[in-house]
C-alpha positions, -999 to +999 in steps of 0.1 A: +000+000+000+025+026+011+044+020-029+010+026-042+005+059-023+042+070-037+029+065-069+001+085-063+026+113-047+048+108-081+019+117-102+004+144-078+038+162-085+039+158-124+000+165-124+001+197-110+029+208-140+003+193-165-026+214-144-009+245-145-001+239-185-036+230-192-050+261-166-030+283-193-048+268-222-083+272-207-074+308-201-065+314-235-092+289-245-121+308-232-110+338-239-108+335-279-121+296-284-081+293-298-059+263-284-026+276-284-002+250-292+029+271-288+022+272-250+049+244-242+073+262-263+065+299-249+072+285-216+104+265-224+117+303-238+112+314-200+130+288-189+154+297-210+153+330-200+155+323-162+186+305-169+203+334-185+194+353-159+210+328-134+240+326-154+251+362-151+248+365-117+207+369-104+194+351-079+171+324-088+136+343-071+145+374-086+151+359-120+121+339-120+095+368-109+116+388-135+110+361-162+073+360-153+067+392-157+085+391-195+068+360-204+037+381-193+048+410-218+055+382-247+024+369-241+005+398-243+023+415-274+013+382-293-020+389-288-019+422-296+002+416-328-010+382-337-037+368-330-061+404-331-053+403-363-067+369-369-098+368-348-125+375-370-111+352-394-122+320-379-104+292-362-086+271-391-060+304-391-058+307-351-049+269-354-025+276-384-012+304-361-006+283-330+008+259-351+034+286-367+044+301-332+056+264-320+076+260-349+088+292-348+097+296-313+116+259-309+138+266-341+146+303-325+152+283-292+174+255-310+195+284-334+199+305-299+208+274-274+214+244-295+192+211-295+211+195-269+200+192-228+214+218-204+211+212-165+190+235-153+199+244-112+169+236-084+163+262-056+155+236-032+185+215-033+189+180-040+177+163-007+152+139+005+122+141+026+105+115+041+071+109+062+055+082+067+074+057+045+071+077+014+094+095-001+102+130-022+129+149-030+135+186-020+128+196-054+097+177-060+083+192-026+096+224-035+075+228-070+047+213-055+044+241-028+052+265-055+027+251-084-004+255-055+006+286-046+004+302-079-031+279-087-041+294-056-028+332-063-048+324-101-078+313-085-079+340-061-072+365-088-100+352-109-129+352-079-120+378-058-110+404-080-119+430-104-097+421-126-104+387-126-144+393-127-140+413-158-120+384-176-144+358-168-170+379-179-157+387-215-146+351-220-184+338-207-199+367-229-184+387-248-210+409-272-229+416-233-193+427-219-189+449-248-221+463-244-212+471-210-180+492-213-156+461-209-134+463-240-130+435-254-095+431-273-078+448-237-091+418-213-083+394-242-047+413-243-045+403-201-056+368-202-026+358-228-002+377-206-017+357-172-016+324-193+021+330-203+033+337-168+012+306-155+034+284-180+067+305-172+061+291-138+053+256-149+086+251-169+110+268-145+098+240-119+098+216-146+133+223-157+156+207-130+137+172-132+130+171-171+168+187-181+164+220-204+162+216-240+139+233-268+116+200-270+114+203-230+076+206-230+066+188-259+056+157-238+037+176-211+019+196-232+001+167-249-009+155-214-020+192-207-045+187-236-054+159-222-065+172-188-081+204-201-099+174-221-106+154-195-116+182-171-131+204-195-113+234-211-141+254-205-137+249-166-102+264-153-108+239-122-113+212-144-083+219-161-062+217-128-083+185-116-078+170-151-038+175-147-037+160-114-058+132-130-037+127-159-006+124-132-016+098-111-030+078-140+004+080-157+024+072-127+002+045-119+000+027-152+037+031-161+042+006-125+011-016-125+001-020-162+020-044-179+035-034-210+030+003-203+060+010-187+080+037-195+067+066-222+041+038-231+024+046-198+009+081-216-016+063-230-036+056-197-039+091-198-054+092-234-080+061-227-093+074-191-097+112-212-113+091-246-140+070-217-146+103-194-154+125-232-173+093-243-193+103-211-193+139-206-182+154-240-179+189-224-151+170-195-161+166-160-164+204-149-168+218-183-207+232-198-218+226-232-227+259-247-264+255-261-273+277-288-309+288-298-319+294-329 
């Protein structure tokens, strides 16, 4: 029982990296109805950036807030640049778009850096922590307490203030917001900068366990899809429940399935999100919009 429950700790600790990935695509998500794709790869760049930042001399807090609040920038100029300019023009573009900006950003990221891993140094150390015969490194408990404060710090934001009232209401309704003096485009403009500095956060506590490299959150972002899947994307809980989800069913199939070890263990992931949509096509916190005509 107690190797089952370390499992279960495993995949809390992945899961709440895949939550905070897939919380950035429901952002965007509801926002614009556009699945970014480039999210991994925006949020590798930051890592990339926090390690630049460590390398000439910053301390690692101070570099990170200071990457956040870049990858915040980024995230809104490409919004304000991009995809305005491709709103009214339908989805297939905003995919094509999404599409372009991975490409883009992992060839800039591979010129700039190379293809090749690079260590990337953890603010907690390298020890181990145990309690009640399970077990976790310094690092793992360290991202864990890091990834719920900033869910936390996002839900707050969202729920208890003005700010975060005005986003939900564009992304729930947009024409009514307009209508009420809530411009549009400019709370669109904020959500793309919160999403970017919600997956800044998820790769810099990613890095030091998954080893830096321009491909770096290619893997977790297809499990990210899955949990805004499986939770619904139109739910930014469900997003975060459907990470944590995805985790533990990963970390549990890749030691109890057989044949599933391994990378082969993702697709317990994929068949528990294919029976839950099956189900509940809108995920298990998401709403299906229902449209009168």
């Amino acid at each position: 029982m107690t190797e089952f429950f370390q499992q279960v700790l495993d995949g809390l600790s992945s899961g709440l990296v895949y939550g905070m990935l897939a919380l950035a695509l429901s952002v965007v998500f509801q926002g614009t109805g556009m699945l970014n794709f480039a999210q991994g790869e925006m949020a590798t760049l930051s890592a990339y950036v926090t390690l630049l930042l460590l390398l000439v001399g910053m301390s690692f807090w101070v570099a990170l807030l200071l990457t956040v609040a870049l990858s915040a920038l980024g995230g809104a100029l490409i919004e304000r640049g991009l995809v305005r300019r491709l709103e009214s023009a339908g989805e297939l573009p905003l995919l094509t778009l999404s599409v372009a900006l991975l490409l883009g950003l992992n060839a800039l990221m591979s010129i700039i850096w190379s293809t090749g891993p690079r260590t990337f140094p953890s603010p907690f150390g390298s020890g181990l922590v145990e309690f009640a015969g399970l077990r976790m490194t310094l690092q793992q408990l360290g991202s864990l307490a890091t990834l719920v404060v900033v869910m936390a710090a996002t839900a707050l934001l969202f729920n208890r203030t003005s700010v975060g009232l005005r986003l939900r209401a564009v992304a729930q309704n947009p024409a009514s917001a307009t209508l009420l003096g809530q411009p549009q485009g400019h709370w669109l403009m904020i959500g793309w900068a919160l999403a970017a500095a919600v997956g800044a956060f998820a790769a810099v506590v990613a890095a030091p366990v998954l080893t830096l490299s321009p491909g770096m959150m290619t893997f977790p972002l297809l499990l990210a899809l899955a949990a805004g899947t499986l939770g619904g994307l139109s739910s930014r809980v469900g997003a975060v429940v459907g990470g944590v989800l995805v985790g533990i069913a990963n970390s549990l199939a890749g030691r109890y399935v057989p044949g599933l070890q391994g990378d082969l263990a993702i697709v317990a992931p994929f068949v528990l999100t294919a029976v839950v949509v099956a189900l509940r096509p809108a995920g298990l916190f998401g709403k299906t919009r229902t449209v009168r005509v």
